[in-house]
Every structure is written in structure tokens, then in C-alpha cells.
N, C-alpha and C positions, 0 to 999 in steps of 0.2 A: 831703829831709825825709820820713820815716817816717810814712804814713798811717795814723790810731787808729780804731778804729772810727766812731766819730762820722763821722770825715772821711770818712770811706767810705761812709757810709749818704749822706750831703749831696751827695757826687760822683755816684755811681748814680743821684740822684734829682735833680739838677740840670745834669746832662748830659746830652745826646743821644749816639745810639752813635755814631755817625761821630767827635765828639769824643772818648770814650773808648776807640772803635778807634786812632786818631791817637796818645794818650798812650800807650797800651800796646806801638804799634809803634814807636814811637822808643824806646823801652826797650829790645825788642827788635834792634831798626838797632843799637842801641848795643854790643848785648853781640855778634851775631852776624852783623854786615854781611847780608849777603845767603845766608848756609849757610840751608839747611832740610834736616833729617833725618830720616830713618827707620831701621828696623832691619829684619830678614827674620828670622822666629822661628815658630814653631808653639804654639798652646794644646793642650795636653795635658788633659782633665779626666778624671781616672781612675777618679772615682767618681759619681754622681748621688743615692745615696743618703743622703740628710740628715735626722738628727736638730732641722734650726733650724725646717725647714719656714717660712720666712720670707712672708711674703704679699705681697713684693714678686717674687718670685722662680719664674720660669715653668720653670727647669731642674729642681727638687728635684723627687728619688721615693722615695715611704717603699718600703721594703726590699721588700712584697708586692705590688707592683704590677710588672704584667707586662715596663713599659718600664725599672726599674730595671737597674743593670748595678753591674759592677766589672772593671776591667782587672787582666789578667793582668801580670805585669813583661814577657813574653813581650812584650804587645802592648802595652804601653808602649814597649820598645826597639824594637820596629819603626816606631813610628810618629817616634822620636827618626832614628831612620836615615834614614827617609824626609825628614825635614825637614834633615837636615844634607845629603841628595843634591842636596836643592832651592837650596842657599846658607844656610840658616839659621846663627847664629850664638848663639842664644838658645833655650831653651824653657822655657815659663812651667804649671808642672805645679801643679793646683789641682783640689779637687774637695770634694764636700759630706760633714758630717761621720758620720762610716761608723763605727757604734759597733763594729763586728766588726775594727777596720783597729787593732792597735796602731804604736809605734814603729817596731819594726822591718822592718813593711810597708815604710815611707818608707827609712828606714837602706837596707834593701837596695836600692831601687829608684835611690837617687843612687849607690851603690857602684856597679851595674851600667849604667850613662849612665856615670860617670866614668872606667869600666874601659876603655868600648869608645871612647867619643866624648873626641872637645876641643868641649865645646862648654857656654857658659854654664847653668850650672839657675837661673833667676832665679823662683824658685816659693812656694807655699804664703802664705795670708793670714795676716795676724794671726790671724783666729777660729780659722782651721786648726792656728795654733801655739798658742795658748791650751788646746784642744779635747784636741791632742796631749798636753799638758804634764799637762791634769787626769785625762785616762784611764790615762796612767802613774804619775800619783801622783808626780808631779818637779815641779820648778819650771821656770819657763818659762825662765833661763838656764841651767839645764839640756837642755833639750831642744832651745832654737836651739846649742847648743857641740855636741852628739851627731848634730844635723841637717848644721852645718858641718863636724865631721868627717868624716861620711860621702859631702860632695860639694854642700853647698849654697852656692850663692855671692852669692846676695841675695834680700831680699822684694819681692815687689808689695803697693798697697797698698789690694789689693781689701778691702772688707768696711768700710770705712769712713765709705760713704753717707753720710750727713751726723752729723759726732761732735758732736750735740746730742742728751742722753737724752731728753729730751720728745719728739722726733722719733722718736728710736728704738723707743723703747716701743710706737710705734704701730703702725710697718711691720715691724718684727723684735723683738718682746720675747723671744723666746729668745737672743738674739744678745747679743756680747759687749757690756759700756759702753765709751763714750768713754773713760772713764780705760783700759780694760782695751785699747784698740786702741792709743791712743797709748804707754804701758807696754810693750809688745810690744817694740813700733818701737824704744823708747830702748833695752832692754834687746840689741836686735840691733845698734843704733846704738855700744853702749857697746864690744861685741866685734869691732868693725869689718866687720860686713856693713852695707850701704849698703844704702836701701831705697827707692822711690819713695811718692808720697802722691795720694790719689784724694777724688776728693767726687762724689756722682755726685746732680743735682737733678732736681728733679718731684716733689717727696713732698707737695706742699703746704707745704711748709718756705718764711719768710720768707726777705726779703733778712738781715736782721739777723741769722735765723740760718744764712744761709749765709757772713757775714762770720766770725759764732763760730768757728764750723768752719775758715775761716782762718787767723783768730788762733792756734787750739790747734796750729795746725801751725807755723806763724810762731815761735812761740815753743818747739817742741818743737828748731824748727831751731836758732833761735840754739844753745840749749843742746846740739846733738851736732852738728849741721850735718851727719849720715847722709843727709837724702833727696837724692834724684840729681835727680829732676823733680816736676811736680805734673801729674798729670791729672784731665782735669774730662771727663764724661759725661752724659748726660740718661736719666733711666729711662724703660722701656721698658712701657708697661703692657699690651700682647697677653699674653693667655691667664695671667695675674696673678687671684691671689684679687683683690690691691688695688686693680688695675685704674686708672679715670683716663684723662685725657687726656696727652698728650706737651705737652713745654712749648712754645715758639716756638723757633724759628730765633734771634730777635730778644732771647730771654729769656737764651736760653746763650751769645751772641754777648758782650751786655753783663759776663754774668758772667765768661764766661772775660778779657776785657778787664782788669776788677777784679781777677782772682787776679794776673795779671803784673804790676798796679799795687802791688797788697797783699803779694805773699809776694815781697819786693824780696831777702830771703837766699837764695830757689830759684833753681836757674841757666836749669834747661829748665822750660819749659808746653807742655802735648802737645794738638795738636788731636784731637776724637774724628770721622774721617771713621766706625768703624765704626758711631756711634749717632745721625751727623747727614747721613750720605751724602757724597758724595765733592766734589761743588759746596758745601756749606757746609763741608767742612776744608776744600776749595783756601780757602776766604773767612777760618777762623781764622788763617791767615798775614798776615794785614794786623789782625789785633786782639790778638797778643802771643805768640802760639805760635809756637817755632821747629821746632817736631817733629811730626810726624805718624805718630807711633808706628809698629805694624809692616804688614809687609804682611799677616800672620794669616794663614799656609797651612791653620790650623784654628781655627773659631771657635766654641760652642757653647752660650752662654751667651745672651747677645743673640740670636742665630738664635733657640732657644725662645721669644722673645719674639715672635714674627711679624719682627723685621727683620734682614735680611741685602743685606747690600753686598758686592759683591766687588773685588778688590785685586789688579795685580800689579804686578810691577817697573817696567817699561814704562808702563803706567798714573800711577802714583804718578811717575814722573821725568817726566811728561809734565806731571801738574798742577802739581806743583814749579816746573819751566819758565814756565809758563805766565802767574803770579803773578811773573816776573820774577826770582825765588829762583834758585840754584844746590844742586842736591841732591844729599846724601850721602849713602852707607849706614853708619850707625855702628854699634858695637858697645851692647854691656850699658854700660858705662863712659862711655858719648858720644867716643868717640875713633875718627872719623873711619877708615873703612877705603876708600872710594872715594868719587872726588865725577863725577857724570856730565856 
């Protein structure tokens, strides 16, 4: 039976977590016995120079400031190489929006990854294709069909933080709307690139409207069934205009619970060890998540925020272990390439 909002709010708040961890991970038992995965991939951010200047966000640099940058494709494809030396099988290319960077910045940059590498580009946000689409003066299926061409093979679904405009207004008023991020999605959804889905909490944002946020995705699914996963993350407020406290252990725990309850048409829930440490994802394995995203040979988003964790193979198949799980390395797709 399909949880409505209502019922959502009433569970959350008339449950304890262990109860809720319990409903979430029979969910989970059910779809994936005892597999938990991961993937081996590299963050790529090619640019830091943003126009949203977002006040949640400790990575952006207006263009005159000494720490701003911009990668060369040069040093792009090296760092692709380096990650494919490593095992990677993914890299996730994303950066802020660079009013000097047209179209065919990107065009070339997945030609030249596609040329030389086998290896997934699972890159660029929504805002990123939106940003793109308005500065070329195209529509935005235009510009994911010219992106796909060139070599892109699915979105992340960075940029999303909570798709309630009242929320957004506060922490990101330059940033795209809810309609404008979910629109994306369907429009990539409609051409068959497959995308994941993100919520990222601490904004001061209610439970209520982190159920919305749900819903919009829930129902984005029925209607293309494109997203591949949902991840859920906690903002990071070191060196943040917006600053703040980090939410609980106990606060994200509960919530990620509710997303495997709530988004019952998502196949994977991904724990975030990058933004809760490596002891609370070994712990989202018992509240609904069968995934524990990548090992992140490069991270640099979160790090600006004052937190960094680190990851490796070995590591990661040992907490897997640990938790009683059998762990895998899967691809972009979730299809299983070793299991340790």
C-alpha cells in the first residue's frame, strides 16, 4: 500500500528509528537479499567559477578571485586516465556555471573522454543543463540530444537540494526552480538517458517539506521511471555564507528510512558515507540503503565545506562485510561487475 503524505508525516512522527530502520530494511532484504554496492569513479569539477553564487555553497569563485580556476581538456583527460588506471568505471564531470564556457566547451570535452576512454560520463546537473541551454539560446532538448551526442551517457542529480521554492529562494535564489530541475530530468528521461535523484537536508527545511520533495520525485518516476537511484545527503555548513548547524546522525538516519519507505518506484537508496562518515553509512545499511555510492578517487565539493572522509576499496568491502552484506562493485547501470 502506497504511502500519501499524510501517512508519512504520522509515521515519521509516531515512530521511533529503530522501528523505521526495521521497515525500511525489509524492503530493502526484499529487493536485494544481502548484495550492497558500490561503484569506483572520480569527481571531475572543471570549473569553480559560478555565476549562482549560492550561500549554501563553500566551493563557488567569482572569476576575480585568486582561487578561481578552469580546466584545460588537457587536464581534464588526464585526470580521466588517471581514474580509469585506478579501476574507475564512471566519472561524474560537474562544475559551476562559467559564463565564458559555451556548448562546445562540453561537446568537445566528452568527444575527447569518448575518443580515448571506455568509460561511463555520468556528468553535469540539471542547473548545469539549463545554464547551458540559455546561453546557447536552444532549448534544453536540444542541448541534452547535442550533449548525448557528443558522449554523455546520464545525469546526476546534483542541484536539487530540496525542490520546494520557498526553500529555495532562501539558500539559492539565483538557482533554478523546482519545476525547472524536475523538467530537465523528464526531458532527458523522455530521450532515454537515465538520471539519479538527490535531496540534500539542513536547510532548515521541514519534515513536510522534505516529504514534497519526495512526492515530486515519486511522481516524476511513475511518469518516465528514468531515475536509477535516490540519494539523500546532509549540508555541510563550514565556510558557507549560510552557515548553520549540521543536522543529527539521528535526523538523516530517520529520513533516509522514509525515502525507501516513500519512493517504493526507486530501485536503489544510496547511503552518504561521504557527508556522515564511514560508521554512520556502515549504519544506513540497516535503514534502507543498499548502496554506498563511490569510493570518490576525487572529491571537492564537500571537502570546501571543512568535511573530508576518505575511501578505498579495501575499506569499503571491509564495512560492507562487516554489516553482515556481501559487497559488490557495480557499474553506472547497477549491474554487478564483482562481488568480494
Amino acid at each position: 500500500m502506497r504511502l500519501n503524505k499524510n501517512e508519512s508525516i504520522n509515521l515519521i512522527n509516531d515512530s521511533d528509528l529503530l522501528k523505521l530502520g526495521k521497515m525500511a530494511d525489509d524492503i530493502r532484504r526484499h529487493k536485494f537479499s544481502n548484495i550492497t554496492t558500490f561503484i569506483i569513479d572520480r569527481n571531475i569539477n572543471y570549473t569553480n567559477i559560478c555565476q549562482n553564487e549560492c550561500d549554501f555553497c563553500a566551493f563557488f569563485r567569482r572569476k576575480n578571485q585568486k582561487s578561481a580556476y578552469l580546466l584545460s581538456h588537457d587536464e581534464i583527460i588526464e585526470k580521466v586516465h588517471e581514474a580509469v588506471e585506478a579501476g574507475a568505471t564512471q566519472v561524474m564531470i560537474q562544475g559551476g556555471l562559467n559564463p565564458e564556457l559555451g556548448l562546445d566547451y562540453y561537446e568537445t570535452m566528452l568527444r575527447l573522454i569518448k575518443k580515448q576512454f571506455n568509460i561511463t560520463i555520468h556528468s553535469f546537473t540539471a542547473t548545469e543543463i539549463q545554464y547551458f541551454a540559455s546561453r546557447e539560446g536552444i532549448s534544453i532538448l536540444e542541448t541534452l540530444k547535442r550533449l548525448k551526442a557528443a558522449g554523455l551517457d546520464s545525469l546526476p542529480g546534483g542541484g536539487a537540494e530540496i525542490l520546494v521554492d520557498e526553500v529555495r529562494k532562501k539558500i539559492s535564489p539565483k538557482k533554478i526552480s523546482s519545476y525547472d530541475w524536475l523538467n530537465v530530468m523528464k526531458v532527458a528521461h523522455d530521450i532515454g538517458m537515465k538520471s539519479t535523484a538527490t535531496m540534500v537536508i539542513g536547510f532548515g527545511e521541514t519534515m513536510e517539506q522534505r516529504i514534497e520533495h519526495m512526492e515530486k520525485i515519486r511522481n516524476l518516476q511513475d511518469e518516465t521511471g528514468g531515475f536509477r537511484a535516490f540519494i539523500m545527503w546532509s549540508f555541510q555548513p563550514g565556510n558557507t555564507k549560510l552557515g548553520g548547524e549540521k543536522v543529527s546522525s539521528w535526523d538523516y538516519m530517520k529520513t533516509l528510512a522514509l525515502s525507501r519507505i516513500y519512493l517504493d518506484n526507486i530501485e536503489h537508496i544510496q547511503g552518504s558515507w561521504v557527508t556522515q562518515g564511514e560508521r554512520i553509512g556502515q549504519l544506513t545499511l540497516g535503514f534502507g540503503a543498499d548502496d554506498l555510492g563511490s569510493i570518490m578517487l576525487e572529491e571537492n565539493v564537500v571537502r570546501a565545506a571543512g568535511t573530508a572522509y576518505e575511501m578505498s576499496i579495501q575499506k569499503m568491502v571491509d564495512l560492507i562485510k562487516n554489516t553482515g552484506n556481501i559487497p559488490a562493485q557495480r557499474d553506472t547501470e547497477y549491474n554487478i561487475l564483482k562481488t568480494f
